[in-house]
Biopython code that builds the backbone (N, CA, C, O; Angstrom):
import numpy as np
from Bio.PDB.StructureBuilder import StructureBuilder

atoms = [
    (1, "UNK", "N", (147.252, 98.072, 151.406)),
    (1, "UNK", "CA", (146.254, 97.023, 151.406)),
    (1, "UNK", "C", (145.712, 96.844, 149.989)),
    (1, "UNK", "O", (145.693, 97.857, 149.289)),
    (2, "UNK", "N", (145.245, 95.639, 149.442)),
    (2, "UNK", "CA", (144.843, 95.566, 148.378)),
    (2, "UNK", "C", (143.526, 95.216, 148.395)),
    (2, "UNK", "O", (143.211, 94.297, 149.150)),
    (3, "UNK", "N", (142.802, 95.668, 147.825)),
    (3, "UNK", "CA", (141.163, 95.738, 147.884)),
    (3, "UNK", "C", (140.343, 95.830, 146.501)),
    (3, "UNK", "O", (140.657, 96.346, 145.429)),
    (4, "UNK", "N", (139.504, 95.336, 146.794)),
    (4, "UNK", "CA", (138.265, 94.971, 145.445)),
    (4, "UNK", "C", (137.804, 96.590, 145.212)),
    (4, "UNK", "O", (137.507, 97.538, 145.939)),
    (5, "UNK", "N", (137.916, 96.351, 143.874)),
    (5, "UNK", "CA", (137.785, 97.575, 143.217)),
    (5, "UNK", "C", (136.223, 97.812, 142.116)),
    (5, "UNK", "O", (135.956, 96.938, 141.291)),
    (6, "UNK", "N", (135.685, 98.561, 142.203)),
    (6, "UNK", "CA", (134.050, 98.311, 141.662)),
    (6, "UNK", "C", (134.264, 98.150, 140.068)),
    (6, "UNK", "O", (135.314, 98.528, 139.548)),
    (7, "UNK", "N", (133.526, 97.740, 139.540)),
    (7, "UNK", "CA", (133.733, 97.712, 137.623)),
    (7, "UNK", "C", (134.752, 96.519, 137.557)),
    (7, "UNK", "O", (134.697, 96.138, 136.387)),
    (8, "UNK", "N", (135.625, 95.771, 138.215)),
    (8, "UNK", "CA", (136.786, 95.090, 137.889)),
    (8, "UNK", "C", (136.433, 93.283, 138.318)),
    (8, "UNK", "O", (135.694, 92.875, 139.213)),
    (9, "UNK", "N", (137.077, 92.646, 137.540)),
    (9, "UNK", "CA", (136.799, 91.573, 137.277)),
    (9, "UNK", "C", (138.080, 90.384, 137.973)),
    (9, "UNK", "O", (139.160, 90.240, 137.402)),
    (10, "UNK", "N", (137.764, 89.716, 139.098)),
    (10, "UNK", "CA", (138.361, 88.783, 139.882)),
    (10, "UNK", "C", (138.322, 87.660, 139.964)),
    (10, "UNK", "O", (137.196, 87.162, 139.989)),
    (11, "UNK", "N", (139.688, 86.617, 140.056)),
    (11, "UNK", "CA", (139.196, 84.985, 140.283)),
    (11, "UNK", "C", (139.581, 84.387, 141.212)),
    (11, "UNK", "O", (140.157, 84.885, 142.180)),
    (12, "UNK", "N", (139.235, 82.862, 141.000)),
    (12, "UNK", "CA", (139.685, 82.184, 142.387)),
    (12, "UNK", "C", (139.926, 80.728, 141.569)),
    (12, "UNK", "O", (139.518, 80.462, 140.438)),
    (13, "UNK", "N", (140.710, 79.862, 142.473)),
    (13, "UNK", "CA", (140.702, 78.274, 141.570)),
    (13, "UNK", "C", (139.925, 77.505, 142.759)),
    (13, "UNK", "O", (139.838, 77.717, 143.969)),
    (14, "UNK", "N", (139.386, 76.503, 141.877)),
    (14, "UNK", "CA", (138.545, 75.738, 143.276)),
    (14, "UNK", "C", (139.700, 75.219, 143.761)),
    (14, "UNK", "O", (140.611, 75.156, 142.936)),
    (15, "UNK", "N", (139.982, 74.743, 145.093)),
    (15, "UNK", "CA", (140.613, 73.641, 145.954)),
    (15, "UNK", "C", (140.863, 72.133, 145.115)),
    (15, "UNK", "O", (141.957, 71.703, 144.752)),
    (16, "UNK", "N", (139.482, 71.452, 144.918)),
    (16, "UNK", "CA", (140.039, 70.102, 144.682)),
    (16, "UNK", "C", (140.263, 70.091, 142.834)),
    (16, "UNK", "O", (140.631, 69.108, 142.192)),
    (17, "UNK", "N", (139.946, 71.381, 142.294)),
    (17, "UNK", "CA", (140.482, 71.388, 141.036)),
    (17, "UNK", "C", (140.604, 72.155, 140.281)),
    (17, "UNK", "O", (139.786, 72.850, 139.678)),
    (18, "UNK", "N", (142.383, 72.043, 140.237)),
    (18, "UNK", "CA", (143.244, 73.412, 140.065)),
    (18, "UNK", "C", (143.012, 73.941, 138.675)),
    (18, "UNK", "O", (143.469, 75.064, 138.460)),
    (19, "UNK", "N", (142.231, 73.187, 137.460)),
    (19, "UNK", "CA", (141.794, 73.684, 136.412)),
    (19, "UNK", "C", (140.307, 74.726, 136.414)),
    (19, "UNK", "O", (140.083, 75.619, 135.597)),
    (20, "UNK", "N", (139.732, 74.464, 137.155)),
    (20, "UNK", "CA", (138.063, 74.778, 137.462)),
    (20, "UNK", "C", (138.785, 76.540, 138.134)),
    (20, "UNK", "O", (139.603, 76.691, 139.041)),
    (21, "UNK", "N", (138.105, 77.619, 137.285)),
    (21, "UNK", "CA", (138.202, 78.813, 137.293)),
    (21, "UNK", "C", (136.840, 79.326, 137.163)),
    (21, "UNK", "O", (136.182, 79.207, 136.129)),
    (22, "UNK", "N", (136.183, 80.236, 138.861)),
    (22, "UNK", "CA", (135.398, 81.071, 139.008)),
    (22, "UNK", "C", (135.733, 82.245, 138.707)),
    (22, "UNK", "O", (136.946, 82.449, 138.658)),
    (23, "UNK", "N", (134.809, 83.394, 138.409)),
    (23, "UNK", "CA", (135.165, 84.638, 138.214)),
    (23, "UNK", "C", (134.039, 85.757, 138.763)),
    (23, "UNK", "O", (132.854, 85.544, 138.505)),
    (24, "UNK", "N", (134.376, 86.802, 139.427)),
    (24, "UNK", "CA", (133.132, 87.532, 139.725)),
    (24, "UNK", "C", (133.436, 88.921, 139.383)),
    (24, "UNK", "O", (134.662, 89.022, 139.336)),
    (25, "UNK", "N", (132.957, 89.864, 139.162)),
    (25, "UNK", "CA", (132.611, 90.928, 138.592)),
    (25, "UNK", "C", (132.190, 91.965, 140.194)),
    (25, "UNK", "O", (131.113, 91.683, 140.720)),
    (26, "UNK", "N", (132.798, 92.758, 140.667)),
    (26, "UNK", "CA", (132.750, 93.644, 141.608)),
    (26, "UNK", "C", (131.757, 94.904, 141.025)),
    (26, "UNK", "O", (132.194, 95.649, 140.147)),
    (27, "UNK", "N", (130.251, 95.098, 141.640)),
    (27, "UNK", "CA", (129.504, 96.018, 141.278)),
    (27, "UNK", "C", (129.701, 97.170, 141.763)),
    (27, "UNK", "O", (129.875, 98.157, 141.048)),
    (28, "UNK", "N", (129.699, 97.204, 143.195)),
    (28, "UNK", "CA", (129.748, 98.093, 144.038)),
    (28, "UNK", "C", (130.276, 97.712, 145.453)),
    (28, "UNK", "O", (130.325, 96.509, 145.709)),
    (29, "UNK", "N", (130.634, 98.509, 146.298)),
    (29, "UNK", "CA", (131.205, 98.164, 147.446)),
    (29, "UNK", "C", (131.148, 99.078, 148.713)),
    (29, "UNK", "O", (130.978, 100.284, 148.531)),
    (30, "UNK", "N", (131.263, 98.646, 149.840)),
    (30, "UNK", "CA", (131.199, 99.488, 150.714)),
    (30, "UNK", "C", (132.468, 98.976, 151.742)),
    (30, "UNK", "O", (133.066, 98.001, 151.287)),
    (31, "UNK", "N", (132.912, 99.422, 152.904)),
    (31, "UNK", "CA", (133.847, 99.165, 153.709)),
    (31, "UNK", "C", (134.036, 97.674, 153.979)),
    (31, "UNK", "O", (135.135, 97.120, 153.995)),
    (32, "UNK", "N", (132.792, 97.042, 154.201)),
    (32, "UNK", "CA", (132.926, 95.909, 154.548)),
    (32, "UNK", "C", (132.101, 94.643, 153.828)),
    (32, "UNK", "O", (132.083, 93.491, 154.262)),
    (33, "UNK", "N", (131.425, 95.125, 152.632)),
    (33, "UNK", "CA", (130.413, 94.871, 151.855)),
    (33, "UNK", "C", (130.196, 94.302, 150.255)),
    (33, "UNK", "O", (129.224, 94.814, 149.700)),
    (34, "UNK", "N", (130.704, 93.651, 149.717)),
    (34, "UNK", "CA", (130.915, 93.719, 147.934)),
    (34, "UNK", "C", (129.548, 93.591, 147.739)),
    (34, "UNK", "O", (128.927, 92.968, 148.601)),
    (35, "UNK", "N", (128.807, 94.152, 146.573)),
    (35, "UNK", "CA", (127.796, 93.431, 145.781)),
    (35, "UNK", "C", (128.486, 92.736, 144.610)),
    (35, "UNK", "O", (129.474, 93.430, 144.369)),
    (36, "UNK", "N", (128.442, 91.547, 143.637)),
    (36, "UNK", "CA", (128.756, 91.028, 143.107)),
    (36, "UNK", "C", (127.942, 90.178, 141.695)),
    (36, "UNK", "O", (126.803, 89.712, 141.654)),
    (37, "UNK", "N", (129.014, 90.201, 140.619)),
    (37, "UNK", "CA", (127.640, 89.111, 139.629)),
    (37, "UNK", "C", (128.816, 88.184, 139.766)),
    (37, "UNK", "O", (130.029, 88.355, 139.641)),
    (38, "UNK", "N", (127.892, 86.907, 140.131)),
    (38, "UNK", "CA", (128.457, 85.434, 140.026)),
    (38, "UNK", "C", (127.845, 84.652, 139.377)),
    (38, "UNK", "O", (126.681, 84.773, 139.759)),
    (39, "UNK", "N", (127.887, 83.997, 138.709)),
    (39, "UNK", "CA", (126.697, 82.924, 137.619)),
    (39, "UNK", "C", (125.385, 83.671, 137.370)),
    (39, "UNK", "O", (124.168, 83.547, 137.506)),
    (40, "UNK", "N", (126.060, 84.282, 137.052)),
    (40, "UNK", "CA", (124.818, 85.691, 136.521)),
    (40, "UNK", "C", (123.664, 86.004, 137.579)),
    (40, "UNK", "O", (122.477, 86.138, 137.284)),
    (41, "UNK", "N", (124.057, 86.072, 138.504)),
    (41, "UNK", "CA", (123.416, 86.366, 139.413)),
    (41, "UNK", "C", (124.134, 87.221, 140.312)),
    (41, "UNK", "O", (125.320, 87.038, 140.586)),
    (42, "UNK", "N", (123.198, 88.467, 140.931)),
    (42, "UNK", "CA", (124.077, 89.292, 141.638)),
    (42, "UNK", "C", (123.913, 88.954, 143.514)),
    (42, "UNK", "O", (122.789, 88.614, 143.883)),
    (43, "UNK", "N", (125.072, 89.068, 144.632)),
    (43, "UNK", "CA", (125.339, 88.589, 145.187)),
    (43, "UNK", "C", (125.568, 89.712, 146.196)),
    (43, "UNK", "O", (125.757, 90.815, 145.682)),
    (44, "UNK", "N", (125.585, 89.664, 147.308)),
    (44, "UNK", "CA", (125.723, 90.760, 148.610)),
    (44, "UNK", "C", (127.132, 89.671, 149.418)),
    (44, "UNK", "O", (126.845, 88.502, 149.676)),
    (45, "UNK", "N", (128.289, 90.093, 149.681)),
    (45, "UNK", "CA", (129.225, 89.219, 150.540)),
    (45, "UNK", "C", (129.730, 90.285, 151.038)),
    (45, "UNK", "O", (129.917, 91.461, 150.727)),
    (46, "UNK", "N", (130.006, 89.161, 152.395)),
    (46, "UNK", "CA", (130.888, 90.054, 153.330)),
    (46, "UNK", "C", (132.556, 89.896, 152.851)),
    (46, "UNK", "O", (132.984, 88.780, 152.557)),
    (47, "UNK", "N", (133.215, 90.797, 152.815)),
    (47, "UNK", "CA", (134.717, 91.285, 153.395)),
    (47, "UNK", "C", (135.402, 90.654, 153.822)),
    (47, "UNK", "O", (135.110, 90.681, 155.017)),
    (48, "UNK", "N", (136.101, 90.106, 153.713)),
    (48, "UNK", "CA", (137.107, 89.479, 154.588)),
    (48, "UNK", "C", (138.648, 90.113, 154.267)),
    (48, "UNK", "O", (139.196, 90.255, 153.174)),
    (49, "UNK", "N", (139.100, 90.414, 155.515)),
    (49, "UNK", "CA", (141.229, 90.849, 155.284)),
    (49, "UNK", "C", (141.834, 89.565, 156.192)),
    (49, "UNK", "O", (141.564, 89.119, 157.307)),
    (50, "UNK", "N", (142.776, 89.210, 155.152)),
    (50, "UNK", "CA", (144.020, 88.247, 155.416)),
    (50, "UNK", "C", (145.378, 89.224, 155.285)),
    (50, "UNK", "O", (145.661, 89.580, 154.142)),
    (51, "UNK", "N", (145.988, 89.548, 156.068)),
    (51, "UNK", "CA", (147.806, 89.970, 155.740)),
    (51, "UNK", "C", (147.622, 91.108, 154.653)),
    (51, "UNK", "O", (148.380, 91.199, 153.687)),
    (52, "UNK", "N", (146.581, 91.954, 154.874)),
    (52, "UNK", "CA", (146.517, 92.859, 153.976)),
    (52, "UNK", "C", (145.932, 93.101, 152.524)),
    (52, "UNK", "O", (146.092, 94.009, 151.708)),
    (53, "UNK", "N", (144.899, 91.471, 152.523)),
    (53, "UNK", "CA", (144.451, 91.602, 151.279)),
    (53, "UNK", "C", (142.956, 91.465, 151.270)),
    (53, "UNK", "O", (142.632, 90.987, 152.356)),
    (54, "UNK", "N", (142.137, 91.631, 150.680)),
    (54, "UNK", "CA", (140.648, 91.464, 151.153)),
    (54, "UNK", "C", (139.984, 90.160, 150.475)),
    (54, "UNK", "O", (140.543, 89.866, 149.418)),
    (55, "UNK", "N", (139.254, 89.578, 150.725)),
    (55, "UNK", "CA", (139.117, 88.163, 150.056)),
    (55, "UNK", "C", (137.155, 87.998, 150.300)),
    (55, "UNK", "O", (136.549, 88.624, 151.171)),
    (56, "UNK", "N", (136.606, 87.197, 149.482)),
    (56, "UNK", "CA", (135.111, 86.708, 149.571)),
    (56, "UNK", "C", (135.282, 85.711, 149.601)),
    (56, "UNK", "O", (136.358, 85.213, 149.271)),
    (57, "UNK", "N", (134.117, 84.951, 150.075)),
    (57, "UNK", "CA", (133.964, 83.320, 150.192)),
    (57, "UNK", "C", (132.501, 83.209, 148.761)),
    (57, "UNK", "O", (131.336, 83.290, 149.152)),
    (58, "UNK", "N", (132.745, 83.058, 147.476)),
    (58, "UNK", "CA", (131.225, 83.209, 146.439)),
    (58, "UNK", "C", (130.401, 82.053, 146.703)),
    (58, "UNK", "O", (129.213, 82.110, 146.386)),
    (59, "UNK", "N", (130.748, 81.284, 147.100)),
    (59, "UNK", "CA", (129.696, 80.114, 147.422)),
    (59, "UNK", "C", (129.856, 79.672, 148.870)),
    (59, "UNK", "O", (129.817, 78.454, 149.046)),
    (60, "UNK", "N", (130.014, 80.375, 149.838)),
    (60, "UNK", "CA", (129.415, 80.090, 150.992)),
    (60, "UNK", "C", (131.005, 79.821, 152.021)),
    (60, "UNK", "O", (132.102, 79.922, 151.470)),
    (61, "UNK", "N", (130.913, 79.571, 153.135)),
    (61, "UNK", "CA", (132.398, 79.637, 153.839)),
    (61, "UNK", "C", (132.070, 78.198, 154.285)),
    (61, "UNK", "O", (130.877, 78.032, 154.539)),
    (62, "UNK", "N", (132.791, 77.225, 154.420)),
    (62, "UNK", "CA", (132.861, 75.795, 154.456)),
    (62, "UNK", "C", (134.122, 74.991, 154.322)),
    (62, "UNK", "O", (134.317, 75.079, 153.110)),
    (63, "UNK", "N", (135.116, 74.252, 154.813)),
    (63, "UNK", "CA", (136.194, 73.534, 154.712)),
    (63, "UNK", "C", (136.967, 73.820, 153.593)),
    (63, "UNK", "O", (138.104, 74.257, 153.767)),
    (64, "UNK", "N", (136.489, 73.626, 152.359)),
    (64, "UNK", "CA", (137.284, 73.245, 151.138)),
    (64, "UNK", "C", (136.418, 74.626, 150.664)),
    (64, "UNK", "O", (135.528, 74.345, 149.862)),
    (65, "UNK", "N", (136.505, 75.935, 150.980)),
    (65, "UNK", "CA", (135.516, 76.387, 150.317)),
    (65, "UNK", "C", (136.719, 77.642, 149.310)),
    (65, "UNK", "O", (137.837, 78.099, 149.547)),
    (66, "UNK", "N", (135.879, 77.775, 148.344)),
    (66, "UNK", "CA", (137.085, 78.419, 147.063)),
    (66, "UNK", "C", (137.024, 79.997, 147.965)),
    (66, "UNK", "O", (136.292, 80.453, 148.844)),
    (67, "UNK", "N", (138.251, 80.507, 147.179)),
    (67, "UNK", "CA", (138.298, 82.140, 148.397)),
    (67, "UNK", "C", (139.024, 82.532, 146.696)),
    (67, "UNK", "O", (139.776, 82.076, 145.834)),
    (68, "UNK", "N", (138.045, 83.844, 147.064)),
    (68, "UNK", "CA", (138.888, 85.055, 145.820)),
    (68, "UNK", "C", (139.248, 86.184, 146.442)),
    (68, "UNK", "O", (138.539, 86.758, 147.268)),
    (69, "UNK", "N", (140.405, 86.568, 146.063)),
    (69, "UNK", "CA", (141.350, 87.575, 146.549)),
    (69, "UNK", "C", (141.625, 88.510, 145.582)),
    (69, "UNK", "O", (141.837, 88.191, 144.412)),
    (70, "UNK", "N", (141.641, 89.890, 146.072)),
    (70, "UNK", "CA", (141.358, 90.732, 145.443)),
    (70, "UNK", "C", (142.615, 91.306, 144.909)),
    (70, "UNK", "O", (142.695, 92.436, 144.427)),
    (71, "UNK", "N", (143.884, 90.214, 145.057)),
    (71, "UNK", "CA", (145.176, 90.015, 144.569)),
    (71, "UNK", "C", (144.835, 89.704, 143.070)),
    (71, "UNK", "O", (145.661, 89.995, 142.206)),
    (72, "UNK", "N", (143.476, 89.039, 142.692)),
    (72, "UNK", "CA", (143.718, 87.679, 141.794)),
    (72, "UNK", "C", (142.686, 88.607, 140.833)),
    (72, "UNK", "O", (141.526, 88.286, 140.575)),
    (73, "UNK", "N", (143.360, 89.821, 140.362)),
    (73, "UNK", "CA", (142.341, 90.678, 139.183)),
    (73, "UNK", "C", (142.469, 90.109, 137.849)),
    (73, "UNK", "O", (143.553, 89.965, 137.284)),
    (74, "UNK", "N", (141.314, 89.783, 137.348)),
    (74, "UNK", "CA", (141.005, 89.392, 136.084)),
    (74, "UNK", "C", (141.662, 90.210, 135.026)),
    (74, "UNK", "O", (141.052, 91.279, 134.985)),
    (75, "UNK", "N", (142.492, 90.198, 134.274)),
    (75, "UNK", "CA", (142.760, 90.722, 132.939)),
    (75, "UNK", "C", (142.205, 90.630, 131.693)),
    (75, "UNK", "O", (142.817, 89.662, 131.241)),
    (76, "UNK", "N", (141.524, 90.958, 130.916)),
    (76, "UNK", "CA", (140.941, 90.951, 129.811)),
    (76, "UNK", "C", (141.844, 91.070, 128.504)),
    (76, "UNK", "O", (141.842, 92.181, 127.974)),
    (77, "UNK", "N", (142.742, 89.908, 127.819)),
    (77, "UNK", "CA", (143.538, 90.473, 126.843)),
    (77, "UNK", "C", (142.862, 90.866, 125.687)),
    (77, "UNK", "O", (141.769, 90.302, 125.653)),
    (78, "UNK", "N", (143.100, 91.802, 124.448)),
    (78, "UNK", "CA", (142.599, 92.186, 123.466)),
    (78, "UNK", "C", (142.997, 91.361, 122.145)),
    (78, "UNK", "O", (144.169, 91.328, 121.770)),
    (79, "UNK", "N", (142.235, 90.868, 121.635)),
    (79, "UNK", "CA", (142.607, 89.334, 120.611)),
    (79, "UNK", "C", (142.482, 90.026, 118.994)),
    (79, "UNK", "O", (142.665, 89.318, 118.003)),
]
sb = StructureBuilder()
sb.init_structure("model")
sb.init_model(0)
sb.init_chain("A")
sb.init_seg("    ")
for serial, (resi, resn, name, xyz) in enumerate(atoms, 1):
    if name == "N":
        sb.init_residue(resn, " ", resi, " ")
    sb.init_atom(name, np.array(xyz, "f"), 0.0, 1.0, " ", f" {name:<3s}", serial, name[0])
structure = sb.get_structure()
């Protein structure tokens, strides 16, 4: 299973635009629980597993709503 990892940095693309890149920052976690910083603000979400991967909804669960997967780890290259 692949799962959100605390200290590590994750994204998502919005739905209606495939350029527009969120990113959240995993504080801490519990089984079913992330705390999170999202627009600089820190965040309590629930858990979600799809096919083995764990996923958040950062702005709320809704039709078109963006989903980050804990497939989608942020890399930091060194410049």
């Amino acid at each position: 299973m692949t799962t959100f990892k605390a200290g590590k940095e994750y994204y998502g693309i919005f739905t209606c635009s495939s350029e527009t890149i969120d990113t959240i920052k995993v504080i801490r976690r519990t089984a079913k629980t992330a705390w999170v910083i999202n627009d600089n603000t820190e965040k309590k979400m629930k858990i979600h597993n799809y096919d083995g991967v764990e996923f958040v909804y950062p702005h709320g669960r809704y039709s078109m709503a963006m989903v980050i997967k804990a497939s989608r780890e942020r890399v930091l290259e060194a410049v």
